[in-house]
N, C-alpha and C positions, 0 to 999 in steps of 0.2 A: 753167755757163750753159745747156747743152745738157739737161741735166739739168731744169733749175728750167724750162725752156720746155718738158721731156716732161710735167712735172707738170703746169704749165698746160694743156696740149694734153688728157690723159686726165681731168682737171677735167672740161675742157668736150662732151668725149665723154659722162662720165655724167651732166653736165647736161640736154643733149639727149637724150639715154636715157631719164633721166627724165621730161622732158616728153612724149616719144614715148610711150612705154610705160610711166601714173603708178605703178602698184604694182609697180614691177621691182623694188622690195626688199619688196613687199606692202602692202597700206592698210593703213591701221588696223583695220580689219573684219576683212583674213584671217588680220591679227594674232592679232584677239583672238579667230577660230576655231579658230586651230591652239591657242592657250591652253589655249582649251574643252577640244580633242580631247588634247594635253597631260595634261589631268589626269584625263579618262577610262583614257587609258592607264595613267596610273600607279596608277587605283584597278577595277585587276578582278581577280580572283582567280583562281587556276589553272583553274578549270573552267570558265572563258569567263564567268561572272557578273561583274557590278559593285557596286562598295557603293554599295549602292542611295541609302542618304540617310547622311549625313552632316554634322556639327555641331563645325566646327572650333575652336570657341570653345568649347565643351564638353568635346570629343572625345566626345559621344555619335554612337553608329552605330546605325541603325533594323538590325533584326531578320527585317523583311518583304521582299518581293519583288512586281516586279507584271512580267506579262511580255511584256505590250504596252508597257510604257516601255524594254524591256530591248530589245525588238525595233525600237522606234523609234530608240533611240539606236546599234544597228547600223548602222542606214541612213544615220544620218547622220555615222560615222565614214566609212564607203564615202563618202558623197558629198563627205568634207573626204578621201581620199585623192584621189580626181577633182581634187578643185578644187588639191592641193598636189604630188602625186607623192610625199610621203612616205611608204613602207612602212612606218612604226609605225602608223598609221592604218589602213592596209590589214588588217598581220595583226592588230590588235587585235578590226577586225571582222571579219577569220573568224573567230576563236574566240567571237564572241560567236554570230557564227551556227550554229557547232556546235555549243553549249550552246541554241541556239533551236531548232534541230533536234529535240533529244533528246526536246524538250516536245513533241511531237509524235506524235497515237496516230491508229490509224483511228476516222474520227467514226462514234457507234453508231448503227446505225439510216440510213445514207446509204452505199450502195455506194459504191465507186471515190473516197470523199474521205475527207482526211484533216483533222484540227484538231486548231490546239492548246490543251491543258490545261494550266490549274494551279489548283492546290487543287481537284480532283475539278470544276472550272466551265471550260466552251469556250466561249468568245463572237466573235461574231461582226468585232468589233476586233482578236482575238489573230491570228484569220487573217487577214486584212486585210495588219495590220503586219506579218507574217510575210511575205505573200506578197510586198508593197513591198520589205521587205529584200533577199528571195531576188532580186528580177527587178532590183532597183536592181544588185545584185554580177556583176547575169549580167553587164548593162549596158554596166557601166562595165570589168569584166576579160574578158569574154566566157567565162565559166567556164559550162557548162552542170550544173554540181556538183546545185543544188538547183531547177533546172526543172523533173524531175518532180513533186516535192515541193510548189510552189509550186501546178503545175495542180491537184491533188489538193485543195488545200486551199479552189481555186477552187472547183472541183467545191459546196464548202458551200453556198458565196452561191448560187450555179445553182438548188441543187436548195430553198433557203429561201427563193426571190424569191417572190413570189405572181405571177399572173398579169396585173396592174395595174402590178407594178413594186417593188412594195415590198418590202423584206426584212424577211419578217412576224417572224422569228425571232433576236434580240439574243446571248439564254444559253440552252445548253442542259448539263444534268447530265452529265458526263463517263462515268458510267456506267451510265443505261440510255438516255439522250438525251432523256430529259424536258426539256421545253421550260417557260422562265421569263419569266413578265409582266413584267422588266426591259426597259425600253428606254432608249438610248444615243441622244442628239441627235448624236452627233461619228461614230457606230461605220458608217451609211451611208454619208456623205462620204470616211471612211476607205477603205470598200468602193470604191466607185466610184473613188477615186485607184488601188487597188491594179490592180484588175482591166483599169483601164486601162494600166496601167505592163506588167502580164503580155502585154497582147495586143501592145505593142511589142518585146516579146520572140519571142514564137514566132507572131506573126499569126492566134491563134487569133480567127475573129469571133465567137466566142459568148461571149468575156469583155466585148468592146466594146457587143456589142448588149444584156448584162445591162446595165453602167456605163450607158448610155443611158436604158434602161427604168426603171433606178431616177431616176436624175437626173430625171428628164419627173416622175415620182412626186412627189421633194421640191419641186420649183418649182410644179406643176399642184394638188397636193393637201395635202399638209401646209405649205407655204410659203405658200400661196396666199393663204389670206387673214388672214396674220400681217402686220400694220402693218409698213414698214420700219425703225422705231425697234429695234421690239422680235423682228428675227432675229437667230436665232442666229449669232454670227460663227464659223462654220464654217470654219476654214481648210483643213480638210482638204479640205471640198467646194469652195472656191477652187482646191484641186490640182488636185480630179478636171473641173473644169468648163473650166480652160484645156487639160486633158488632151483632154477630149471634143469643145471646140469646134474642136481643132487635126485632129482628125478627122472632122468633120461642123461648119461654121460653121451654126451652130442660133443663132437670133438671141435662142431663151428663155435659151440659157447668159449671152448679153453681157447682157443683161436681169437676170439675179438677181442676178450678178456686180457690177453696178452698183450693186443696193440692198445687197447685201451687206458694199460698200465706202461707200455714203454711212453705214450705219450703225455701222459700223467710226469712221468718222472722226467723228462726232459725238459721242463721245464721250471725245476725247482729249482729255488737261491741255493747256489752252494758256493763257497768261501768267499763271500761277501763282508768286505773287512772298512774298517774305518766307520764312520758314520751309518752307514751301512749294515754292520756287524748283525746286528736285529733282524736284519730281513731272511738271514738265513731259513729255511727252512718251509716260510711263503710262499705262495703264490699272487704275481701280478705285481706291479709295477705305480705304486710304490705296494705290497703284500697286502690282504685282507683277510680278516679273521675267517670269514663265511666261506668264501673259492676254496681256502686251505682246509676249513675240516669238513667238507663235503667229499673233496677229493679224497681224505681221510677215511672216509666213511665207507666209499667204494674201493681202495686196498683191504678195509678190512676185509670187507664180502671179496676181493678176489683172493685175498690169500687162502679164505678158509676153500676157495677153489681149485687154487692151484695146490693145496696142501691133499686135498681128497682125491687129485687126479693124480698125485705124486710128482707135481713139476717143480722140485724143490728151487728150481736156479729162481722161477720167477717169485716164486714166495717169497725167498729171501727179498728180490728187489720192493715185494710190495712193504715187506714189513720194513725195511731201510729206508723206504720215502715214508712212510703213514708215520714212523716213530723221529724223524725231521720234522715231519710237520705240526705233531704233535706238540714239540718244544716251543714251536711259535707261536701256536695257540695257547701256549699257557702263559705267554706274555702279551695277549689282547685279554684276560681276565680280570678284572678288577677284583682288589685287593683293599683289605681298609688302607692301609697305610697311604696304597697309591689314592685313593680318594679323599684322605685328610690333606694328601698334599695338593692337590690340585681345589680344596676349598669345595667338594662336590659331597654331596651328597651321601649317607656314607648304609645307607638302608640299599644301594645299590649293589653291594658287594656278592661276589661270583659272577654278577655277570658279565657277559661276552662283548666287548667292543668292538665297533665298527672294524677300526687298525691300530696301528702302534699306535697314531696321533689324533685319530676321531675316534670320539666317546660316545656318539647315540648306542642303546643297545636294542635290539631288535629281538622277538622270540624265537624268532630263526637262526639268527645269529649263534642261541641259547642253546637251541634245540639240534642244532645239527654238530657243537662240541659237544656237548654231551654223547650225543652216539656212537661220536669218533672215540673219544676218550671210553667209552664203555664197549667197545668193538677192540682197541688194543688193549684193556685189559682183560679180557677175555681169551685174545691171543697171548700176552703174557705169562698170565698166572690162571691157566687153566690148568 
């Protein structure tokens, strides 16, 4: 009897646990992060790379390499070791950091910085993500390993801003620094998160006063006078703009923020019935897993914006579309069951698919649910 009343009694202990504390065995969300980070781990190779794309239903493996998805999906192993304490997370991504290291030469033509290269092209994204991975790791382990490294790479953006703000310069030739009329809608936003994340690191104010200069640029001049239907959903510049506002409440950041997020949400599946039913919650025509938790990604960074300015109306709209979208992403994940049934592969599981009905998986694909999924839980069960 003693016995069958200890049971009862430690029942209702972790019932109350759990209501206290609801993910004390984890949501669903950090579930299916660690899934994610799961199957990263189990697909990199000695040299700190990942297999890049993969097609489990095939068993075709892509061939290529991109090394801002490589550098992105570091960041966001570091950020799911934060969020779990698991050290397969951790050292997965220092080795991917040390292989993102390697890619790293002095930029020609620019004293005192460094950038990185691949395929003979440096652009202005690769140091970006690079420098985000490095400052995220300092961050969260306080390892000052790749701080030099990181300012160095700053140094780029510094010395490529124009004097208006802009960072006139995307790509340049890895080997004499010839500069390339490519420009990147994402590769600013990227910037300005990075260099923001850097100046939380060592308090440098010339990474923050860049981040600014440009940001005032995208909103004042090239955002300007782009209708709010038709901006870009930038999630990276949702990073950098709760980054900036948290250090300067500047009332233009809550302002683009806004349209950035009415346009965001205008756009999502809702009460999509019949055959259809599935796409609720996506983005794009027929939904994809990657457009949907990017977009995810930047509701998280605007809520926690509009949550620190007090704009409760819009918070609410971000956390209403990111926790939609959420739901669709977790049905582009692979699962063993769904892998035994499709005769695939089945060492694939957690990761992120293309869409409902293409199976390549990509590390970005990986790397960007993952952030989403660890940004609402964070907003969740904080």
């Amino acid at each position: 009897m003693k016995s069958h009343h200890l049971i009862i009694g430690l029942g209702i202990i972790v019932v109350l646990l759990a209501v206290i504390i609801p993910n004390l065995s984890g949501s669903k969300y950090l579930r299916s992060a660690k899934a994610g980070g799961d199957y990263l781990v189990s697909h990199m190779y000695d040299d700190g790379s990942f297999v890049y794309e993969y097609d489990p239903v095939t068993g075709d493996e892509s061939s290529s390499y991109n090394i801002l998805r490589h550098a992105g999906t570091a960041y966001s192993l570091i950020d799911l070791y934060e969020a779990t304490g698991d050290k397969r997370y951790l050292q997965t991504g220092e080795k991917a950091l040390a292989y993102l290291n390697n890619q790293i030469i002095p930029c020609p033509g620019i004293p005192d910085a460094a950038c990185v290269e691949e395929g003979d092209e440096i652009k202005l994204g690769g140091n970006a993500l690079a420098i985000l991975a490095f400052a995220e790791y300092q961050l969260v382990t306080g390892s000052t390993e790749y701080l030099t490294q990181a300012q160095h790479l700053a140094q780029f953006m510094v010395a490529t801003q124009n004097t208006d703000g802009e960072f006139s310069v995307h790509k340049i030739d890895g080997s004499d620094g010839s500069a390339d009329d490519f420009e990147s809608g994402y590769y600013p936003g990227e910037a300005i998160f990075a260099l923001a994340r850097l100046h939380n690191v060592d308090g440098n104010d010339v990474w923050i006063d860049t981040a600014h200069k440009a940001a005032h640029w995208l909103i004042e001049v090239r955002d300007a006078s782009v209708p709010t239907p038709d901006l870009n959903h930038d999630h990276w510049l949702l990073y950098g703009l709760n980054e900036l506002y948290t250090d300067r409440n500047d009332e233009a950041y809550l302002a683009h923020a806004r349209r950035i997020t009415e346009s965001i949400a205008a756009i999502q599946h809702h009460d999509q019935v019949g055959e259809k039913t599935d796409w609720n919650g996506g983005f794009y025509n027929p939904p994809r897993s990657t457009p949907t938790a990017t977009r995810s990604e930047g509701l998280g960074a605007a809520y926690e914006l509009f949550t620190q300015s007090g704009d409760e109306a819009y918070a609410t709209i971000a956390k209403d579309v990111m926790k939609k979208a959420l739901e669709f992403e977790l049905r582009t994940q692979f699962t063993k069951s769904q892998l035994t049934s499709l005769d695939a592969d089945v060492t694939a599981v957690g990761g992120f698919h293309e869409s409902l009905d293409e199976y390549p998986i990509r590390i970005d694909y990986v790397q960007h649910n993952i952030s989403a999924l660890l940004s609402f839980e964070r907003i969740e069960y904080k």
